[in-house]
C-alpha positions as CSV (number, residue, x, y, z in Angstrom):
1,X,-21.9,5.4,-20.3
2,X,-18.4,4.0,-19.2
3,X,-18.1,0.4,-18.5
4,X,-15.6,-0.6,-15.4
5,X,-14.8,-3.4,-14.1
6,X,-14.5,-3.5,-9.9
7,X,-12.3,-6.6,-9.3
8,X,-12.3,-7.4,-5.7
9,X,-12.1,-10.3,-3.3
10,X,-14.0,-9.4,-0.2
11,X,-17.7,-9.7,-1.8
12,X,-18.7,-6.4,0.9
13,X,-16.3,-4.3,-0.6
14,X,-17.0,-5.3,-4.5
15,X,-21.0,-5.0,-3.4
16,X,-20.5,-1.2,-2.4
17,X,-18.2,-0.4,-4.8
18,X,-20.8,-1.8,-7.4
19,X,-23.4,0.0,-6.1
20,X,-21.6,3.2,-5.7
21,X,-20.3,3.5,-9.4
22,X,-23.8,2.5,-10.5
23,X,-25.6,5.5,-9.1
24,X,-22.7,7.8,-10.5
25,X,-23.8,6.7,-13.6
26,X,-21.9,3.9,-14.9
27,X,-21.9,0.1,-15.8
28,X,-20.7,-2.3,-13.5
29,X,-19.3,-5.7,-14.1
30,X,-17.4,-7.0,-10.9
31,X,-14.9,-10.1,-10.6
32,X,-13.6,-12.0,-7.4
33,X,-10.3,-12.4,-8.2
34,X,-7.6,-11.8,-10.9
35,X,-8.2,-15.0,-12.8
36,X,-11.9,-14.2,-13.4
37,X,-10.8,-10.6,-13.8
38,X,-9.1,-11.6,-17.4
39,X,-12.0,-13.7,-18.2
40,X,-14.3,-10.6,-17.5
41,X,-11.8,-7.9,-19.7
42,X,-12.7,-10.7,-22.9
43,X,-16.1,-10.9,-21.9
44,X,-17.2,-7.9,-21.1
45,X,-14.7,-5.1,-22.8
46,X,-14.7,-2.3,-19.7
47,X,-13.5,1.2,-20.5
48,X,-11.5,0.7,-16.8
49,X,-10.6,-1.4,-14.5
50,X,-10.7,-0.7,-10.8
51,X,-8.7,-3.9,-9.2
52,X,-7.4,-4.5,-5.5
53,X,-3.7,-6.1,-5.1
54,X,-3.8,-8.2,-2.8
55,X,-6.3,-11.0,-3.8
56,X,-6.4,-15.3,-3.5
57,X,-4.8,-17.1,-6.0
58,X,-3.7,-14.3,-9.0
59,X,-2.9,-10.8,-7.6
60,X,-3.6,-7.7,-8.9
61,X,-0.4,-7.0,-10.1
62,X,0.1,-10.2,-11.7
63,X,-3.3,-9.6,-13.5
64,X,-3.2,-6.1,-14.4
65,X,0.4,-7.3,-16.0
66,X,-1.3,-10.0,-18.4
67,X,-4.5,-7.6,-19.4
68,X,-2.1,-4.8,-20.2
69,X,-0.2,-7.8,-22.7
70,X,-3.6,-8.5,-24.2
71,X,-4.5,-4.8,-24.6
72,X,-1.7,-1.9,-23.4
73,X,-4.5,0.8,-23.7
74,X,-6.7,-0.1,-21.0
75,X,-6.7,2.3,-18.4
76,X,-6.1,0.6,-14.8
77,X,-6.7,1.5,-11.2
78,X,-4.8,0.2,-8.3
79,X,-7.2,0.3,-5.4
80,X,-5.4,-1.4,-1.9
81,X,-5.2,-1.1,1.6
82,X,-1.8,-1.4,1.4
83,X,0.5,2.3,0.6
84,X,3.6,0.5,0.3
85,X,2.5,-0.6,-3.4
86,X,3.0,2.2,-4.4
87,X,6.5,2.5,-4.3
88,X,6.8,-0.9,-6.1
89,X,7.9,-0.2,-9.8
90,X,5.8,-3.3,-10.3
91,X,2.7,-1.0,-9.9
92,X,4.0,1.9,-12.0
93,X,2.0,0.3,-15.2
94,X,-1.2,1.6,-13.5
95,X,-2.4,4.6,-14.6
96,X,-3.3,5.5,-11.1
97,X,-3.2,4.2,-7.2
98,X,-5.7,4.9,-4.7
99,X,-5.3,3.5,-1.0
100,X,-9.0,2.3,0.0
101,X,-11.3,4.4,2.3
102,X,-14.5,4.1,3.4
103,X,-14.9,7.2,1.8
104,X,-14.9,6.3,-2.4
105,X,-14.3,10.9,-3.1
106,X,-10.7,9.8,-3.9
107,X,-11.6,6.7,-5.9
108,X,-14.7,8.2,-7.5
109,X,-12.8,11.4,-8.7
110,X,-9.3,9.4,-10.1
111,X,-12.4,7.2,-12.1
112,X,-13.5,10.6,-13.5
113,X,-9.7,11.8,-14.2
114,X,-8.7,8.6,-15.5
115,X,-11.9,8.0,-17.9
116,X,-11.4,11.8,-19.0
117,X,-7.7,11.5,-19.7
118,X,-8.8,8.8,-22.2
């Protein structure tokens, strides 16, 4: 069973996505932001990450930047509300970008890609 980590900072959003991952199958570990986010990556060793951009404090960018320093194979997914992102070459060390729905199909099947890929 894959191990991701859902970093998020609105606590309704990190709660679904928790509970949706968990009935496909996997383990969960969640974080509030992108400083806890790097404490959770030593703590807990996910297989993936799933992290929003833009977050309080560290973004996700910023955070995805110093867990790819600590370990360059750890697979990472961009998950924002905001398209522009994606154009950012600041983003292009993701190994994937998914603009949020309501609907987690696109998220759920770029998890499944991404893990596979692996």
């Amino acid at each position: 069973m894959a191990k991701i980590l859902v970093v998020e900072d609105d606590p309704n959003q990190r709660l679904l996505y928790e509970e949706e991952l968990k009935n496909d199958g996997y383990e969960v570990v969640t974080a509030r932001d992108g400083r806890e986010a790097l404490e959770m990556v030593d703590k807990a060793r996910p297989d993936l990450v799933v992290m929003d951009i833009s977050m309080p404090g560290m973004d996700g960018i910023e955070s995805m930047s110093r867990m790819l320093s600590q370990d360059h194979k750890l697979p990472i997914i961009l998950n924002t509300a905001y398209a522009t992102y994606k154009e950012s070459f600041r983003a292009w060390s993701a190994d994937a970008y998914v603009v949020k729905s309501s609907d987690l199909t696109e998220l759920k099947s770029t998890i499944k890609r991404v893990l596979g890929a692996r």
